[in-house]
C-alpha positions as CSV (number, residue, x, y, z in Angstrom):
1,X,-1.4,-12.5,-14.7
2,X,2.2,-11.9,-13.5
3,X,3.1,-12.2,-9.9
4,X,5.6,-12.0,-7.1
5,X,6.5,-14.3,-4.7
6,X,5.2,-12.4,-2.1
7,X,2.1,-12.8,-3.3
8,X,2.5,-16.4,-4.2
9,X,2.9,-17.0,-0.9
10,X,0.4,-14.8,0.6
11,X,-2.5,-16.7,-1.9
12,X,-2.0,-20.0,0.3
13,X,-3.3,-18.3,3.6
14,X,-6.8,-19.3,4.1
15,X,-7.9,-15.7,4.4
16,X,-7.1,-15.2,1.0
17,X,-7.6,-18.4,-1.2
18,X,-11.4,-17.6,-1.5
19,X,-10.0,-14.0,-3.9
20,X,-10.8,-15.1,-7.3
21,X,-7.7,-14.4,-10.2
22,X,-11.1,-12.3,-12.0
23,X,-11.9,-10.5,-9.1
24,X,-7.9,-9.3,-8.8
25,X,-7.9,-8.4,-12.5
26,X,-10.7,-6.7,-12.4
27,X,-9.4,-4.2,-9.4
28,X,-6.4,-3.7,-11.9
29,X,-8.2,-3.3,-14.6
30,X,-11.1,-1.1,-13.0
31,X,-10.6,0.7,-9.5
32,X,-12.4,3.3,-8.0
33,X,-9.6,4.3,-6.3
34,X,-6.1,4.5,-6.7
35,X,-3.1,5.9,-4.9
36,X,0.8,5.8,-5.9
37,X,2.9,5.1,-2.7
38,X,6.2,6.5,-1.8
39,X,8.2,3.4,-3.1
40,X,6.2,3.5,-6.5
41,X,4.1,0.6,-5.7
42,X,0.4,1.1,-6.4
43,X,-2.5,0.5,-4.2
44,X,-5.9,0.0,-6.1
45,X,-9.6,-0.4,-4.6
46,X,-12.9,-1.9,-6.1
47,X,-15.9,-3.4,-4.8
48,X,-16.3,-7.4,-5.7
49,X,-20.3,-7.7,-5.8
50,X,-19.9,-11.9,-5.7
51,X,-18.1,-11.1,-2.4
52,X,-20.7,-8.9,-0.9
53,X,-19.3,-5.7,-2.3
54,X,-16.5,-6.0,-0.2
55,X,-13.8,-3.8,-1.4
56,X,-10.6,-5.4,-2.4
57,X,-7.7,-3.9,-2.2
58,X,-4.5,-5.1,-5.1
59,X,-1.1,-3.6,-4.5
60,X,1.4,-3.6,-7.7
61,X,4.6,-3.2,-8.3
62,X,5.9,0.1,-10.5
63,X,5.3,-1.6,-13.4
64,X,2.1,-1.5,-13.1
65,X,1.7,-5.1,-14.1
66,X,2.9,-7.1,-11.6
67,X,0.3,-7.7,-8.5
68,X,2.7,-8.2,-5.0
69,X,-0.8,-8.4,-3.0
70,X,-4.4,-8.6,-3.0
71,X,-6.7,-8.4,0.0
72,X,-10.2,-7.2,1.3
73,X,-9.6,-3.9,3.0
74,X,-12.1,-3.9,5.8
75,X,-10.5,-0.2,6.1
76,X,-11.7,0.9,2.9
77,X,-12.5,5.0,3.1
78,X,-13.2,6.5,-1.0
């Protein structure tokens, strides 16, 4: 799984260490939503059922490869 710094970083906040490396790859690997920002980054959405079927939200860089964030998106609208 390649990563930024950023999101390095961000992994160390207790809000976020409970996000399992599967539950990231499987947002990248099977959202139910996705959406291309201005800057080329792309925000993805799937619900984790181990997490309550909370919807977790991964943002990756242009390459579409690289994950910058991951977070549950309490927001979520489909």
């Amino acid at each position: 799984m390649k990563t930024t710094r950023y999101f390095d970083a961000m992994r160390q906040r207790p809000d976020r260490q409970g996000i399992l490396d599967a539950w990231v790859l499987q947002v990248v690997h099977a959202p139910i939503k996705q959406v291309i920002q201005a800057d080329g980054r792309i925000r993805r959405w799937a619900p984790i059922a181990e997490a309550g079927g909370r919807v977790l939200r991964v943002i990756l860089l242009e390459d579409g490869q690289t994950i910058h964030n991951a977070f549950f998106d309490r927001g979520f609208t489909a």
